[in-house]
N, C-alpha and C positions, 0 to 999 in steps of 0.2 A: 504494500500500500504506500502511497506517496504523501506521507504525512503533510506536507507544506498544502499540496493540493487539497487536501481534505482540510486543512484549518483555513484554505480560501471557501471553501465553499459551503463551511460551517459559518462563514463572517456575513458571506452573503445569506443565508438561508435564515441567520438572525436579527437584520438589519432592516426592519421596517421603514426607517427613516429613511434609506440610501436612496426610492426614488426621487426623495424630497431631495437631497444633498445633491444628487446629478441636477434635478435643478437649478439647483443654485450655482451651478459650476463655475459659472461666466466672473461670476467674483470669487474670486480662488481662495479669501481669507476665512467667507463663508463654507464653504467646500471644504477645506482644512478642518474647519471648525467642525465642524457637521460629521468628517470620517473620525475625526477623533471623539466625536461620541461616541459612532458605531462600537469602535473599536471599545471605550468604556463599558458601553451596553454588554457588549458579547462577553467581558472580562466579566465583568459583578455577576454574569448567566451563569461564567462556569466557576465560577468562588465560591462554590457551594457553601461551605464554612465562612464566610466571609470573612478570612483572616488576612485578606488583602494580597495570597499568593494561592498560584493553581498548583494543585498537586496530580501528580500521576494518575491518580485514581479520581478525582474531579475530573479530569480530563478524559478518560477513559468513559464516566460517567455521562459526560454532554455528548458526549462523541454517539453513546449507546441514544439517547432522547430524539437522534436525529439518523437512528437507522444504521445509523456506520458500528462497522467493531473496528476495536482497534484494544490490540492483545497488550499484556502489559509492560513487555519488551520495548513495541511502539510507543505507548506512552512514556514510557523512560526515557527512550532513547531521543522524542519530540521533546523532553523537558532540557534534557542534557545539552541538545543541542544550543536551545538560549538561556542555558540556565550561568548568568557570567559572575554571579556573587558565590555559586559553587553550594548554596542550601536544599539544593535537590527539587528547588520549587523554581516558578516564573510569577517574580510581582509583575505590574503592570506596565514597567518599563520593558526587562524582557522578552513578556507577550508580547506588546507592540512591534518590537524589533522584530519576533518568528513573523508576527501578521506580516508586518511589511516586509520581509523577506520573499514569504510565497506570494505575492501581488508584483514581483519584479519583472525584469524582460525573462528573465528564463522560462519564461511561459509562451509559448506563443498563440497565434490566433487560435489553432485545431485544439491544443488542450483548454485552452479555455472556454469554446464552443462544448466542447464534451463536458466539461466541469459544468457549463451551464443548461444541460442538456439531464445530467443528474440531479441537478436541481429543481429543476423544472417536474420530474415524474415525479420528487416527494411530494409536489402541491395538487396531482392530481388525483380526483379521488375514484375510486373502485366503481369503473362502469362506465365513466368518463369517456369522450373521444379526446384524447389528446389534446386535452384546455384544461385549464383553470375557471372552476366556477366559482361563484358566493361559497359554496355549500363547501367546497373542498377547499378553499381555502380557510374558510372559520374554522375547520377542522384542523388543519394544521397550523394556523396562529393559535388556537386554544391547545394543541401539545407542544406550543413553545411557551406556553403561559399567558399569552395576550388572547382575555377574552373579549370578542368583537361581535355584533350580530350580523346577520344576514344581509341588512340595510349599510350596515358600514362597509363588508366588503365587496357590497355591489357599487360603493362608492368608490373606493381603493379602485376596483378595476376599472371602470368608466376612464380613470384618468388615462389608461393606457390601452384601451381598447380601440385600435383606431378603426377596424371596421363599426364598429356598435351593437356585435352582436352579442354581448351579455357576459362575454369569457374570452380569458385569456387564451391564444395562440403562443407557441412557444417563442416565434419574432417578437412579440407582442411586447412576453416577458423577459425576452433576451435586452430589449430595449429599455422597458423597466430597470434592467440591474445595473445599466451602464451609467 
């Protein structure tokens, strides 16, 4: 498994703001600002203990809430990697640094179409044609812990629905993430 990969597309898949923040892109202070919340948000998700660092087994844990495994080797060896104070954990500087690590050029176009192509089938739901509906998205913002009703996420998608027909298309949402 390609850990870096997987903690981008755990950043996206917890970042409800991020369509708001590509909005705002054109003022780049706002945009900064704005990923650095995401990035806060996703951090306090997987702080389960809220002791202000992620442990291997936190990590291990978010990782499971969103469908992925990831063995405990992986998680050790994702901590070690930006772990730079050497206490076996990642405060929030750290995690930053792994985040913006996996978001660098080593990525190009084709894995990150596929990263968001994984993303895209956890929001749809069982029976689904290949979109995103109200229904299957409230379902997986309520197992990320945001509950929303059915009215809120017919609003969410409108914003990005450029045909109007009621659901997201995976262009739709690919456009959404950017």
């Amino acid at each position: 498994m390609n850990t870096q990969s997987s903690f981008k597309k755990f950043c996206q898949t917890l970042s409800p703001e991020r369509k708001d923040s590509k909005r705002q892109q054109h003022n780049n202070n706002n945009g900064d600002q704005d990923k650095n919340k995401d990035l806060e948000a996703v951090f306090a998700y997987m702080d389960a203990n809220k002791d202000g660092r992620i442990s291997p087994q936190e990590l291990q844990n978010s990782f499971k809430t969103l469908g992925e495994q990831l063995s405990d080797e992986e998680a050790e060896s994702a901590v070690r990697l930006s772990d730079t104070n050497g206490d076996g954990m990642l405060d929030f500087q750290e995690f930053s640094q792994l985040i913006k690590g996996s978001n660098g050029d080593e990525f190009n176009e084709e894995e990150n179409k596929i990263e968001l192509k994984e993303a895209f089938r956890m929001y749809i739901g069982e029976g689904d044609e290949e979109c995103i509906t109200p229904r299957s998205l409230k379902i997986m913002l309520k197992k990320l812990g945001e509950s929303r009703t059915t009215d809120d996420c017919k609003v969410m998608i409108q914003a990005f629905d450029l045909n109007a027909d009621g659901v997201l298309s995976f262009d739709e949402f690919a456009l959404m993430m950017r």
